[in-house]
C-alpha positions in Angstrom: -91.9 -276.5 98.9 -93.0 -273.3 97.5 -95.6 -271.7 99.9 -98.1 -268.8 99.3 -96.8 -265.1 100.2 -99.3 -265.1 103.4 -97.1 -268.0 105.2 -94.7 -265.0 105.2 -96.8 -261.9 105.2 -99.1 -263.1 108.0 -96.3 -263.5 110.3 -95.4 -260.5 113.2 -91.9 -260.3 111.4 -89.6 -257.0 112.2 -88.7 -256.9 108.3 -92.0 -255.6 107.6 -91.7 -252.3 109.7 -88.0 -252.2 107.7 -88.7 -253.2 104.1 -92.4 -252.0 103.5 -91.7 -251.0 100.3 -90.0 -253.8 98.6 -92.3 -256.4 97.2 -92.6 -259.9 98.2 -91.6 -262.5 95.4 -91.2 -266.1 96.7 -91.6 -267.7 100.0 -90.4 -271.2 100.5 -90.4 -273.9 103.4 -86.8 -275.6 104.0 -86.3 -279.0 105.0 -84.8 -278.6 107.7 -86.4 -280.1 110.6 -85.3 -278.8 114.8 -86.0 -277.3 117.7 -87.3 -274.1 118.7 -84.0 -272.6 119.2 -82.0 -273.9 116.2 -82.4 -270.6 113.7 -78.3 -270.0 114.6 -77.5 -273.5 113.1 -79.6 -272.6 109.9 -77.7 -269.4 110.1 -74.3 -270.9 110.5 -75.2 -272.8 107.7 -75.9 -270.4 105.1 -72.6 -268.4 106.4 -70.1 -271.8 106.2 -69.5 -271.2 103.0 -69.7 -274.8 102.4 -71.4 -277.2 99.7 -72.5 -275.9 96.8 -75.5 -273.2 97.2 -77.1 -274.8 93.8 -76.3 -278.2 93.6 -77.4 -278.6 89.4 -75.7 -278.2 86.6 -78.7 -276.1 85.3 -78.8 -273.9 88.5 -74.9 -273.5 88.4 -75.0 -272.6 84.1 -77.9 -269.7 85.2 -75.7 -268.2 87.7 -73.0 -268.2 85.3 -74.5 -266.7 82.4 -76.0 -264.1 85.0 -72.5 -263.3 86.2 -71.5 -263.1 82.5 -74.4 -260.6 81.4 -73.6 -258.8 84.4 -70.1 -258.2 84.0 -70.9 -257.5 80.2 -74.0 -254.9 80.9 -72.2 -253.3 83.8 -74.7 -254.5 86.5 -72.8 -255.9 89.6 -70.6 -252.4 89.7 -69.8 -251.5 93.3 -71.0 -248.1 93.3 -74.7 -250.0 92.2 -74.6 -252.2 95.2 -75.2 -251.4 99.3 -74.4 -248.2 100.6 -73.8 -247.1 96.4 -77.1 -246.5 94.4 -78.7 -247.7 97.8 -78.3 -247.0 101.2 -77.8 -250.2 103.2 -81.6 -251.1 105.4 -79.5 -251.2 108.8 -80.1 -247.1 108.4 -83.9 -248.0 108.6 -83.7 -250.1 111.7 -84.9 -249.3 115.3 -82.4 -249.2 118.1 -83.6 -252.7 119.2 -82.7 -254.3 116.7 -79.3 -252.2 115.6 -77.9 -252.3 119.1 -78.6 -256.4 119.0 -76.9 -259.2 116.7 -76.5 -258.2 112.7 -75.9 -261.8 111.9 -72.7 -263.0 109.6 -72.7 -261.6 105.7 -72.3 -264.4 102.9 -69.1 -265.2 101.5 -69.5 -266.7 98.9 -72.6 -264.5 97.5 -73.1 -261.0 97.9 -75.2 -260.7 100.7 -74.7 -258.3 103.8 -76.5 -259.1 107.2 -79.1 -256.8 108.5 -80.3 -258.2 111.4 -80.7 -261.6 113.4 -83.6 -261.8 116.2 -83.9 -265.7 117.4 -86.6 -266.5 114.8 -85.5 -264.1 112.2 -82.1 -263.1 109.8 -82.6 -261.0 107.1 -79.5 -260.5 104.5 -79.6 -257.9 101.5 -77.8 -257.5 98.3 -78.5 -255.3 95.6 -77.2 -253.9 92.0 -78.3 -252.0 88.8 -81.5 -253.7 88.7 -82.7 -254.9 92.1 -82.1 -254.1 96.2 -83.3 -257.6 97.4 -83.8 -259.0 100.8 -83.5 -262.9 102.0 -85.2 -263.2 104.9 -84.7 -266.3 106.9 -87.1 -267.2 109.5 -87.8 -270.6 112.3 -91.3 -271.3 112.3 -93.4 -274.0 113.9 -94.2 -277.0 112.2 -97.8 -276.8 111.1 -98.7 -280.3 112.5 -98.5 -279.0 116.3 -96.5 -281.6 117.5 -93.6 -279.2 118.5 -91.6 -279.3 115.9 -90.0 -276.3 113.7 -87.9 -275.4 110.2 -86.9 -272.4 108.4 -88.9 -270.7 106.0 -86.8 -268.3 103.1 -88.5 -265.2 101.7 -87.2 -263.2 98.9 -88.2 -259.4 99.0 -87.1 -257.2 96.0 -87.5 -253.6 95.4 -86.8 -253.7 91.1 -85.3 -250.4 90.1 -87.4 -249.1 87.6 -88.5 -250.3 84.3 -84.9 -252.9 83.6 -85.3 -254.5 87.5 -89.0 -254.8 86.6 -88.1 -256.7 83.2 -85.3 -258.4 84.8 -87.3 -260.0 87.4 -89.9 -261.2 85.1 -87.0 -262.3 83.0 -86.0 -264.7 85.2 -88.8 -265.9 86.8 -89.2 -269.5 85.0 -85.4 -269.8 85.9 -85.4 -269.6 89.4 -88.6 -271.8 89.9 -87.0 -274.6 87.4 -83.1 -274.5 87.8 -82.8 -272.5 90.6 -84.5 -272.7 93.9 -85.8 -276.6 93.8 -82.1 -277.1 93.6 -80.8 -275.1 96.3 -83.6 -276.1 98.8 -82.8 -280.1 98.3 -79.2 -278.6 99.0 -80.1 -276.9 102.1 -82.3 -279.9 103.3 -79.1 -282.6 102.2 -76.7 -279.9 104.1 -78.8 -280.2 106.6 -79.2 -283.6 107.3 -75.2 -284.1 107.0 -74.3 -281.6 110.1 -77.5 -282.8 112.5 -75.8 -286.4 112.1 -72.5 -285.1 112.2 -73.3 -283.5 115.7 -75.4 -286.1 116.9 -78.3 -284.2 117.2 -81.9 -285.4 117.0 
C-alpha cells in the first residue's frame, strides 16, 4: 500500500541527517508481518537474490526497455554510478553509524549498502540521471497490538534537467507495472520463508 511521504518523513530516521538533500518520491508499507526484531530477515530477503524482484510480465518488459535505453543513451556507465559522478553517502555518515553494520549490497540490482541500524537499512545506486536511495525500515503496526512490518522509501537526488524529466517520465510506470508488483512479491516471499522456518 502506497502511504503519504509523512509515514516516512515523520519518523526519527538517521537517513535524514545523511540524505537531506535528495527528495522523497514514494513511501510504501510491505506486507510483511513480525516481530520487533525481524528487520535482518527483511534484509536477508532483499539480499538472497532469490524470486523474481517484479513478478509481471509488465514490470519485467519496463526494466528491460530501461536497461535497453540505458545501454543505448549511455546511462548506466560505471564512471556515472557510486564513487564516479557521485561520491558514495558512507562519506556523509557519522562514526556511529560507519564504525557499525553497512548491511549486504544487492546482487542482482545495482544497489550498495550504506548503513543498517535494527530498524533501518538504506541501500543507494545511482547513474547519469539519478543518485537514489532505498531505505528500508521495521515500524510498528499502527493497530497497537504489537505487531510490526517494513516500510520502503525511495529518496532521489535527479541530476539536473534529464534526471528531472526522467523521473517524471516514469512515474505512471512504476505506480502501474512496477511497484504493486514487487510489493505482492515481497509479501508472497515473505510468507514462503516465515512457513518455511516455522515462524509465527
Amino acid at each position: 500500500m502506497r502511504l503519504p511521504m509523512t509515514a516516512h518523513t515523520d519518523r526519527p530516521w538517521r537517513i535524514h541527517e545523511i540524505a537531506g538533500d535528495f527528495h522523497v518520491e514514494d513511501v510504501w508499507e510491505l506486507p510483511t508481518p513480525g516481530g520487533p526484531d525481524d528487520l535482518e530477515r527483511l534484509v536477508h530477503q532483499f539480499a538472497s537474490d532469490e524470486g523474481d524482484p517484479v513478478p509481471s510480465f509488465l514490470g519485467r518488459a519496463l526494466f528491460a526497455i530501461r536497461w535497453k535505453l540505458g545501454a543505448l543513451l549511455g546511462w548506466d556507465k560505471p564512471a556515472d554510478g557510486v564513487g564516479g559522478r557521485v561520491p558514495t553517502l558512507r562519506d556523509r555518515l557519522p562514526a556511529d553509524l560507519r564504525e557499525g553494520p553497512r548491511g549486504p549490497d544487492l546482487g542482482s540490482v545495482p544497489f550498495t549498502s550504506v548503513y543498517q541500524t535494527r530498524d533501518e537499512w538504506a541501500a543507494e545506486t545511482a547513474n547519469r540521471t539519478v543518485h537514489g536511495v532505498m531505505h528500508i525500515s521495521w515500524v510498528p503496526d499502527a493497530d497497537g497490538a504489537g505487531g510490526y512490518h517494513g516500510q520502503m522509501a525511495v529518496l532521489v537526488k535527479p541530476n539536473g534537467l534529464l534526471g528531472a524529466v526522467y523521473m517524471a517520465g516514469i512515474k505512471p510506470f512504476r505506480y502501474l507495472g512496477v511497484y504493486p508488483a514487487m510489493i505482492r512479491g515481497i509479501g508472497r516471499e515473505w510468507e514462503a520463508r516465515r512457513a518455511g522456518s516455522g515462524a509465527v
